[in-house]
VEXTI-425078 format. One line per 3 residues: number of its first residue (from 1); for each residue x, y, z of C-alpha. Coordinates in steps of 0.1 Angstrom, whole numbers, padded with zeros to 4 digits. Last residue first. Layout:
! residues N
NUM	X Y Z; ...
***
This chain:
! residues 339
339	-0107 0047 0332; -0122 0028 0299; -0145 0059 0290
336	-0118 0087 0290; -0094 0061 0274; -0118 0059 0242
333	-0119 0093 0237; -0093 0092 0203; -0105 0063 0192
330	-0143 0080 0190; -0129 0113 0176; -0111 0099 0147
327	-0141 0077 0138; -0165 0103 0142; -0143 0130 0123
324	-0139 0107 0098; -0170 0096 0091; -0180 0129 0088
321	-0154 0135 0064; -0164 0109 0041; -0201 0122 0037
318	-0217 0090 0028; -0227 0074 -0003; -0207 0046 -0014
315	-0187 0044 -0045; -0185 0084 -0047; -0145 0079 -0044
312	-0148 0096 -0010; -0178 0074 0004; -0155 0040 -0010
309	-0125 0055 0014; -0148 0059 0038; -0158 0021 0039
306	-0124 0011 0036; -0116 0035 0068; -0145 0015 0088
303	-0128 -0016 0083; -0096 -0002 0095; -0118 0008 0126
300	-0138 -0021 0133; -0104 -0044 0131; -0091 -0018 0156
297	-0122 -0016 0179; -0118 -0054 0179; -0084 -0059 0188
294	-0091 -0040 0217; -0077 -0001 0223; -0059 0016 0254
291	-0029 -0013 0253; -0022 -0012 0218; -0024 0027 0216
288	0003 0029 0239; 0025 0009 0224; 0015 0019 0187
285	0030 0057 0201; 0063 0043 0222; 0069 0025 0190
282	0063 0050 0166; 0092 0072 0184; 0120 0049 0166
279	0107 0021 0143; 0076 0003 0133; 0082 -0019 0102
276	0055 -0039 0107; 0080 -0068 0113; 0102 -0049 0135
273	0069 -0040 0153; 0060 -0079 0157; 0093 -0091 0167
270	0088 -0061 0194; 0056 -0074 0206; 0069 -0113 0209
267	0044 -0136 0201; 0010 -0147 0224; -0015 -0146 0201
264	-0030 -0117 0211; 0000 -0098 0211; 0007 -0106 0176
261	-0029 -0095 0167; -0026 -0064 0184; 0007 -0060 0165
258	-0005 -0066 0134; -0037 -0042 0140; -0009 -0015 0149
255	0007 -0022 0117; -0031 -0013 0101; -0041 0018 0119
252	-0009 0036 0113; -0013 0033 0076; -0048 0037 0074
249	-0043 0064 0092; -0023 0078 0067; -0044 0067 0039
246	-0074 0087 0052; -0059 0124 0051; -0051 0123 0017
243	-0084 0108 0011; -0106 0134 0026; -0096 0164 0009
240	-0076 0188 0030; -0096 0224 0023; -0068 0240 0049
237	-0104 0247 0073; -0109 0208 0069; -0075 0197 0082
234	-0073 0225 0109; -0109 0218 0122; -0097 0179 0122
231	-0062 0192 0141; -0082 0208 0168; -0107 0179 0172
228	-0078 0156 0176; -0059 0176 0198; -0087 0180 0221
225	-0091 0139 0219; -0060 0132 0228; -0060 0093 0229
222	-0024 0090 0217; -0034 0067 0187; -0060 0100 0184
219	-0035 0123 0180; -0007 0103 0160; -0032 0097 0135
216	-0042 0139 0134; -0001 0147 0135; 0002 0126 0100
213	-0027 0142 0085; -0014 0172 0081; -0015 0205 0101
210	0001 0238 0096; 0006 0226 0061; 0045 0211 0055
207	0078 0224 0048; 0096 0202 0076; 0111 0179 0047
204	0117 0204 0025; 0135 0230 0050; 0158 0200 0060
201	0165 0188 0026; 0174 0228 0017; 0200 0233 0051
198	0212 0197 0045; 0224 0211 0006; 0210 0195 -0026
195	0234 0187 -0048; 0223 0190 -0088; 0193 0192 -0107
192	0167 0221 -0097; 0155 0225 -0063; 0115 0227 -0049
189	0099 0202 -0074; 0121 0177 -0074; 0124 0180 -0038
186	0089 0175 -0034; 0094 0143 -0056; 0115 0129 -0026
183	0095 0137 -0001; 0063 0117 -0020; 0089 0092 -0022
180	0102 0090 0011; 0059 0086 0026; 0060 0057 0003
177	0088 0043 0012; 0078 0043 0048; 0105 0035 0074
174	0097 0058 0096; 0094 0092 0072; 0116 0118 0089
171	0146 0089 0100; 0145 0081 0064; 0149 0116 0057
168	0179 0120 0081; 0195 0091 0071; 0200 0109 0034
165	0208 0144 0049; 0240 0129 0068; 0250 0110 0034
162	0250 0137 0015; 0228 0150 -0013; 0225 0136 -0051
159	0198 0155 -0077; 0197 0142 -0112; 0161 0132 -0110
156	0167 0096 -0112; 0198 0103 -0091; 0172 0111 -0063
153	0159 0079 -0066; 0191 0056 -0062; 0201 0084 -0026
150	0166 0071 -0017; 0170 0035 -0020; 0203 0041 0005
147	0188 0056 0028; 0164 0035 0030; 0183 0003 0036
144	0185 0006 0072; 0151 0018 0075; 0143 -0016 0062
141	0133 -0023 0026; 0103 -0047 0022; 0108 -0066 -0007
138	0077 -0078 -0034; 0076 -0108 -0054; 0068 -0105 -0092
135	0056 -0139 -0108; 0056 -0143 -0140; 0036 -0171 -0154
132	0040 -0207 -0157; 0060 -0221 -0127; 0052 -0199 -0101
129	0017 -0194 -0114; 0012 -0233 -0113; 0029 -0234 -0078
126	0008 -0209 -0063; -0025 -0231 -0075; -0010 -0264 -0058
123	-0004 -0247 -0023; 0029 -0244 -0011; 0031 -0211 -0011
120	-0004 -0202 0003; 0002 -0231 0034; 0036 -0208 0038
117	0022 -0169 0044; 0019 -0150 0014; 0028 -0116 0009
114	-0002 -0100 -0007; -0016 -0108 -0038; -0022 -0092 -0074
111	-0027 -0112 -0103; -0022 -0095 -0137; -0036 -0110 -0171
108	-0020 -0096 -0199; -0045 -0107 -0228; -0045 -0114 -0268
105	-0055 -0149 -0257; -0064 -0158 -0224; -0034 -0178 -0210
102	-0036 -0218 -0209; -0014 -0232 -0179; -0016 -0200 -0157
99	-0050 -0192 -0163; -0058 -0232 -0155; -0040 -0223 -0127
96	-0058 -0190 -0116; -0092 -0203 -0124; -0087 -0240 -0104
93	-0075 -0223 -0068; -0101 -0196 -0076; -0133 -0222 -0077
90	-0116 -0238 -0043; -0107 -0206 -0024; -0091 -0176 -0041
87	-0068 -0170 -0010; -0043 -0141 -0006; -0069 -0123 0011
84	-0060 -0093 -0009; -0069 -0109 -0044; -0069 -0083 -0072
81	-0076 -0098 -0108; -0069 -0073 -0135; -0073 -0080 -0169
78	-0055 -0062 -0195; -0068 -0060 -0231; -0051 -0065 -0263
75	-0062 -0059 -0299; -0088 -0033 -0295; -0125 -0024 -0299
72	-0144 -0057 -0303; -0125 -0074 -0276; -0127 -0114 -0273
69	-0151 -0130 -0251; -0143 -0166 -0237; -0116 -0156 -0211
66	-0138 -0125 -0197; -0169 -0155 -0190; -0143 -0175 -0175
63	-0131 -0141 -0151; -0169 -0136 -0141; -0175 -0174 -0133
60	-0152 -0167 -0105; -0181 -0157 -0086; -0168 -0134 -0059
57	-0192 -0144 -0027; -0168 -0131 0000; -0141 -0108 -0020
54	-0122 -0105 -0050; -0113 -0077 -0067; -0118 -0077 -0103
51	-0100 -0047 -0129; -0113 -0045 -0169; -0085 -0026 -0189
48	-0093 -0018 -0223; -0070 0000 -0254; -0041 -0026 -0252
45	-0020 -0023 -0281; 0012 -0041 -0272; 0029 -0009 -0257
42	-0008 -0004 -0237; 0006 -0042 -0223; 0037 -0028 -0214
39	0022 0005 -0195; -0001 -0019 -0175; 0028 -0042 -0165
36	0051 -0008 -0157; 0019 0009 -0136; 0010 -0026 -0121
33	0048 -0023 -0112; 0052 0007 -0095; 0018 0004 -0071
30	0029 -0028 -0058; 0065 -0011 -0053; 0046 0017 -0034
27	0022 -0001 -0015; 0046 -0026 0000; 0024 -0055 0010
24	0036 -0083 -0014; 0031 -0107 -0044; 0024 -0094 -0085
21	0015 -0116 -0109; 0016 -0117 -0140; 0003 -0133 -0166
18	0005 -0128 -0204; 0046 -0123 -0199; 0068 -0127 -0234
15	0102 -0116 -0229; 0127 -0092 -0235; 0111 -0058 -0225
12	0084 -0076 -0203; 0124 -0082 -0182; 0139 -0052 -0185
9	0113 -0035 -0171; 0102 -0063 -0139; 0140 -0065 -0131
6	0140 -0038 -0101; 0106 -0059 -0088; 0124 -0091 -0087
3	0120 -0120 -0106; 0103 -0154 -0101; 0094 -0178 -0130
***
């Protein structure tokens, strides 16, 4: 069964879902509903959460060996199983339907994949979670929508503004939703319930540290490596921590990657931004940085931000923002040694 991600509540509210699985590239929304699947299952008791990401080599062995071992300290357990491929291969294909046909007992299995392109949806293992277990697909909003999807968020909070202010601040964040909702809990914070004025969504949104991490992506995308330097100083002296300032290059690194590899395949460039969701001045900036940097020294680069991202969580050991100076540093310089 199919839903959408607005009816996820209501729906693990009125009916029985021991797998589910969640399909799509928005962070926030993916984010959303693991935390409404997880918080179900902890309704029903579950006391143990055991999370698998699949990658080259994953033995799926590991998720029959979960099914066949029961929980000696709780009732319910969630299992996690996070494919970002979007393809568990031959062993996978046969775990996740015979999942789907016989669920693990006293378990909400989640699935997590990203959008899938059609040889994934039509294979036979996609079809036995579409038709046994609950399967959560993930919209993209446009900026056109946004303003719209943050006016329904605000009056979560019991705050409304005007429509004026409301396309402003999805004009401020790009298209990205999550980047609206972080804004939108600053003005939580900031205002009490009730309308907020332009004047007071305009001082929110440009209330920000001298330098963020925002301006540092846009930097080195530009190939100012001065700039760059500067606003790495300014990051670190401010006592940024290295994960806040990796996820926003992670997410200007990766839509330019889906342009590069449009380009490279011959498709239309600005099919490919409107994709991406790449709108206003971010073209002009992902334009540029397409034609200074290779498809390779982009794959190298988002591959290089997962490995930081482990050094920051202590999974690898590294000093994270080291690696990110270098990394920033040797984008950013790139030009000067292509000319």
């Amino acid at each position: 069964m199919q839903i959408s991600a607005n009816a996820l509540v209501k729906h693990l509210s009125n009916t029985a879902s021991p797998v589910v699985v969640i399909m799509g590239d928005e962070p926030l929304a993916k984010a959303e509903c693991l935390d409404s699947v997880r918080q179900h299952a902890r309704k029903l008791g579950a006391e143990e959460r055991t999370s698998l990401l699949v990658e080259r080599q994953f033995n799926w062995q590991t998720v029959t060996q979960f099914s066949q071992h029961f929980s000696l300290f709780s009732t319910h357990r969630i299992l996690e199983i996070h494919i970002p491929s979007g393809k568990p291969g031959i062993d996978g294909a046969k775990v996740l339907t015979e999942l789907a046909q016989q669920p693990t007992p006293e378990t909400t299995t989640i699935i997590t994949l990203p959008t899938l392109e059609r040889e994934g949806k039509n294979s036979a293992w996609y079809s036995a979670l579409l038709t046994h277990a609950l399967v959560v697909e993930l919209k993209d909003i446009n900026i056109a929508q946004l303003p719209a999807w943050i006016q329904q968020r605000l009056a979560l909070q019991q705050q409304t503004t005007d429509e004026a202010s409301l396309i402003f601040m999805a004009q401020q964040v790009e298209g990205n939703m999550l980047a609206a909702h972080q804004e939108i809990q600053k003005l939580a914070l900031l205002y009490p319930a009730g309308n907020l004025s332009p004047a007071q969504i305009k001082e929110a949104v440009f209330n920000v540290a001298r330098f963020d991490a925002f301006q540092l992506g846009e930097a080195m995308l530009e190939g100012d490596s001065e700039r760059t330097v500067r606003i790495l100083q300014g990051l670190q002296e401010e006592g940024e921590q290295a994960v806040a300032v990796m996820n926003p290059l992670i997410w200007l690194i990766r839509p330019l990657l889906r342009v590069k590899q449009a380009e490279a395949l011959g498709e239309n460039v600005q099919s490919a931004m409107a994709s991406a969701r790449i709108f206003g001045d971010r073209q002009a900036l992902i334009k540029k940085a397409a034609q200074r940097l290779s498809l390779r020294q982009i794959e190298a680069a988002l591959q290089k931000l997962s490995d930081i991202d482990r050094m920051a969580k202590g999974v690898m050991q590294g000093d994270a923002w080291l690696e990110i100076s270098r990394l920033c540093f040797g984008l950013a310089r790139i030009k000067s040694r292509t000319r």
